[in-house]
C-alpha positions as CSV (number, residue, x, y, z in Angstrom):
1,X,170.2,139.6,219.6
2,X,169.2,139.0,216.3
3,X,171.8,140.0,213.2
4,X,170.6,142.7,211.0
5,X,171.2,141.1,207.8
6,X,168.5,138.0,208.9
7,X,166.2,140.4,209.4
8,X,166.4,142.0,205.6
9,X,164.4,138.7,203.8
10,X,161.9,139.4,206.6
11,X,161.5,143.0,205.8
12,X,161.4,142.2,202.3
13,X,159.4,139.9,202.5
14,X,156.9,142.3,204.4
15,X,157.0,144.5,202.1
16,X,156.0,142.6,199.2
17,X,153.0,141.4,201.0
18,X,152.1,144.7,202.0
19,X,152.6,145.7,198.3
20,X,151.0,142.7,196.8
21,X,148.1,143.0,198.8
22,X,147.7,147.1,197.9
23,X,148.0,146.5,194.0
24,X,144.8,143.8,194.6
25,X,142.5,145.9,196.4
26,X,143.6,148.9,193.4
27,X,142.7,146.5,190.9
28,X,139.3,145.9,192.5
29,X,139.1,149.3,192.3
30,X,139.4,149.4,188.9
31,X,138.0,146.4,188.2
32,X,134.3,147.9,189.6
33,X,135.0,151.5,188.3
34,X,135.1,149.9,184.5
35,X,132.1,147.4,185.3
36,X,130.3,150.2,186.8
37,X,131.0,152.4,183.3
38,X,129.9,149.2,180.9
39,X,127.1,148.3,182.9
40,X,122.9,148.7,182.4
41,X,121.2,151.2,184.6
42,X,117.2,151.2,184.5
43,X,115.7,153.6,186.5
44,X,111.2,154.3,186.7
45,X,110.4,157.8,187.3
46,X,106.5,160.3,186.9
47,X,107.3,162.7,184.0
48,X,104.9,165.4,182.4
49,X,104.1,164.1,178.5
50,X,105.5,167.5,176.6
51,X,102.7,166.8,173.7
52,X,99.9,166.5,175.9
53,X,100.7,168.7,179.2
54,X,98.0,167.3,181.4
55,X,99.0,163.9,181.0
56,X,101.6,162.0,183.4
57,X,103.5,159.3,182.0
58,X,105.5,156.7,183.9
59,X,108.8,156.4,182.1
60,X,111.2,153.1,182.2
61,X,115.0,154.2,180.9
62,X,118.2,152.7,180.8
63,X,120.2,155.0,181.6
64,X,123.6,152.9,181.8
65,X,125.6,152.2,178.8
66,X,124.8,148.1,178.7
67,X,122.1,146.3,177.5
68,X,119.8,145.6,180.4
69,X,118.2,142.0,180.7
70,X,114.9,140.8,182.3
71,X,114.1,144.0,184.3
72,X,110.9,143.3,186.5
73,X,109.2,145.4,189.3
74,X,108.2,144.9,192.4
75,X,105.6,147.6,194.2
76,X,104.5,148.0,197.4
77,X,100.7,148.4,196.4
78,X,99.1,148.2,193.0
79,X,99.3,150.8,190.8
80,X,96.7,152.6,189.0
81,X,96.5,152.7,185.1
82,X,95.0,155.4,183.0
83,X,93.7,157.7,186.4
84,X,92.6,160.7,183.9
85,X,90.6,163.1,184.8
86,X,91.6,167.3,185.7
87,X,88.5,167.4,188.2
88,X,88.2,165.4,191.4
89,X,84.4,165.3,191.3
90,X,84.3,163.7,188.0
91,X,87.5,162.1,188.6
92,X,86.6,157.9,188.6
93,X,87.9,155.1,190.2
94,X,90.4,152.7,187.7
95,X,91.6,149.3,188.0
96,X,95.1,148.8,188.8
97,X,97.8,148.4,186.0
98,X,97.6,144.9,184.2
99,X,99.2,143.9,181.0
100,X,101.6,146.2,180.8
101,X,105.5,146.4,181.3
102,X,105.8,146.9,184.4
103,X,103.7,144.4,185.4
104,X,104.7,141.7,183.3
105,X,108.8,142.5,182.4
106,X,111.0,143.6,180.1
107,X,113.1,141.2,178.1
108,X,116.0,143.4,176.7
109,X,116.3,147.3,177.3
110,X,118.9,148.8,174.9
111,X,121.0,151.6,176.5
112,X,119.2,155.1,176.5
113,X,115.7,152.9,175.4
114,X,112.6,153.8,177.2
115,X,109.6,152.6,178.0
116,X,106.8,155.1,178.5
117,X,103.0,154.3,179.8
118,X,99.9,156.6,179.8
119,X,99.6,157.1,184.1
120,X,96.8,159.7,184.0
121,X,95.9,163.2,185.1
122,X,96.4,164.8,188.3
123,X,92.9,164.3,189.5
124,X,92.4,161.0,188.8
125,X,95.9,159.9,189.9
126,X,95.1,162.0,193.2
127,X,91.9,160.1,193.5
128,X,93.0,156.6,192.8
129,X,96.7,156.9,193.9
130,X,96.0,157.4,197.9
131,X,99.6,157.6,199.7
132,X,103.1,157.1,197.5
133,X,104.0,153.6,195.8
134,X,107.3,152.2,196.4
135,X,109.1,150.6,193.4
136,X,112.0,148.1,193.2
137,X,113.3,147.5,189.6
138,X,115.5,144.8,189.1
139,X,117.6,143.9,186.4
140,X,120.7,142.0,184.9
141,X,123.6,142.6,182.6
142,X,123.0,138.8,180.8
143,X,125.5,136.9,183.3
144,X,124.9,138.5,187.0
145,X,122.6,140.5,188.8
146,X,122.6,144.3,189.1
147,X,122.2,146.6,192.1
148,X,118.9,147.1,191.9
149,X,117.3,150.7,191.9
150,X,113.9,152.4,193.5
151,X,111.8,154.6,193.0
152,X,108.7,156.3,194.5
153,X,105.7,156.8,192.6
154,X,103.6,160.1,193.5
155,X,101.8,163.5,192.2
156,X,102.1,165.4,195.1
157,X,105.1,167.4,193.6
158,X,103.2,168.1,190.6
159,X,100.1,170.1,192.0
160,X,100.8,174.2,192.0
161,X,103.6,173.7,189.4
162,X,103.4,175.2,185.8
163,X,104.5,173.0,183.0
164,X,106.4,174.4,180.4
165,X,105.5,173.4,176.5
166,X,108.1,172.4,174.2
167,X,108.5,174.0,171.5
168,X,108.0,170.7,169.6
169,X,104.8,170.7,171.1
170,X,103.6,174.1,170.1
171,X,104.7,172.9,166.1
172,X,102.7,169.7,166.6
173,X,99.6,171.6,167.6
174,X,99.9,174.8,164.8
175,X,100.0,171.6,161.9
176,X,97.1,170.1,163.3
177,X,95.5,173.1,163.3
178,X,96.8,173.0,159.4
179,X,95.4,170.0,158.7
180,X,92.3,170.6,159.7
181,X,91.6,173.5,157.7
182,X,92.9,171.7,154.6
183,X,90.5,168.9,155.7
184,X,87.5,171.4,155.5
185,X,88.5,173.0,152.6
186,X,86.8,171.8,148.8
187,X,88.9,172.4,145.8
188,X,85.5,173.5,143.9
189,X,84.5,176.5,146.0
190,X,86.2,179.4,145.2
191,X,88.4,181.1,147.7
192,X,87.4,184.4,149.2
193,X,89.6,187.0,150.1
194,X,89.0,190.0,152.1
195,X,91.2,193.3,151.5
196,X,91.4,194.9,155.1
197,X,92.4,198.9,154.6
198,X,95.5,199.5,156.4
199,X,94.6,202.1,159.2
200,X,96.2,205.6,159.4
201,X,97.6,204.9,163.2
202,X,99.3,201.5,161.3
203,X,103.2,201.8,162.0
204,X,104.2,200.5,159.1
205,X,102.0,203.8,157.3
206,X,104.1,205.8,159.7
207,X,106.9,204.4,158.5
208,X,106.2,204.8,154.9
């Protein structure tokens, strides 16, 4: 039988293997938790333009917190640019995207930087889109390649929804109502103004 006291190296031994190799695969851990935190994240996703409500933009965005490097896209049919129209009659037939970039790349994408591209209006995209477009984007951080992300292009979700102007929006639209009016208006006509009688059933005469 084999003394006790051989045995103890052994165990020790053991031990720092086991040790050894549990502090490596932590490390890992950590290792892919901080790349995973400094890394670039581009994601392509349908979003309503808040300016012009019946407009659907496709949107390119690093979301991560890297710079992204040559991001390209792959789809699994072509994709139709500038579909506008809000009436399927009238709605016509487009040619597929070309010249654009998500067509022909992104160099550099700065974390948080976006891309955005005219797609069209629910009609037309209706008309000319046909059944949902699968995306791959692909991308790197300068040295390797990232995980690449998907998306899947479609207007399906956006029929018998209400979108909700910004409040942006609705300032944008009352100063170009101001701008035209100061447009029309000539400096050598004289300005008429109309005194309206305030009526008896007027609240604030009640409350005077």
């Amino acid at each position: 039988m084999q003394d006790l006291g051989d045995m103890a190296p052994i165990a020790t031994f053991g031990a720092t293997a086991v040790l050894a190799i549990i502090t490596f695969f932590y490390w890992r851990a950590v290792q892919r938790q901080v790349h995973a935190q400094t890394s670039p994240c581009v994601i392509l996703y349908a979003s309503i333009d808040q300016s012009r409500l019946s407009i659907i933009q496709l949107v390119v965005k690093n979301i991560g917190t890297a710079m992204a490097y040559g991001v390209q896209f792959k789809f699994s049919a072509p994709v139709p640019h500038r579909a506008f129209g809000l009436d399927m009659a009238k709605a016509k037939t487009v040619e597929p995207m070309s010249r654009v970039p998500l067509i022909d790349g992104i160099p550099t994408l700065a974390p948080g930087e976006t891309r955005r591209i005219d797609w069209g209006q629910i009609a037309g995209l209706t008309k000319n889109l046909g059944k949902p477009i699968e995306a791959i984007c692909s991308f790197t951080d300068g040295k390797a390649d990232m995980p690449p992300t998907r998306a899947v292009l479609e207007v399906d979700s956006y029929l018998m929804t209400v979108a909700v102007e910004s409040e942006l929006a609705r300032i944008d639209h009352k100063l170009e109502k101001i701008a035209r009016v100061v447009e029309r208006y000539d400096p050598w006509r004289p300005i008429r103004v109309q005194v309206v009688p305030t009526s008896p059933e007027d609240p604030e005469e009640e409350d005077s």
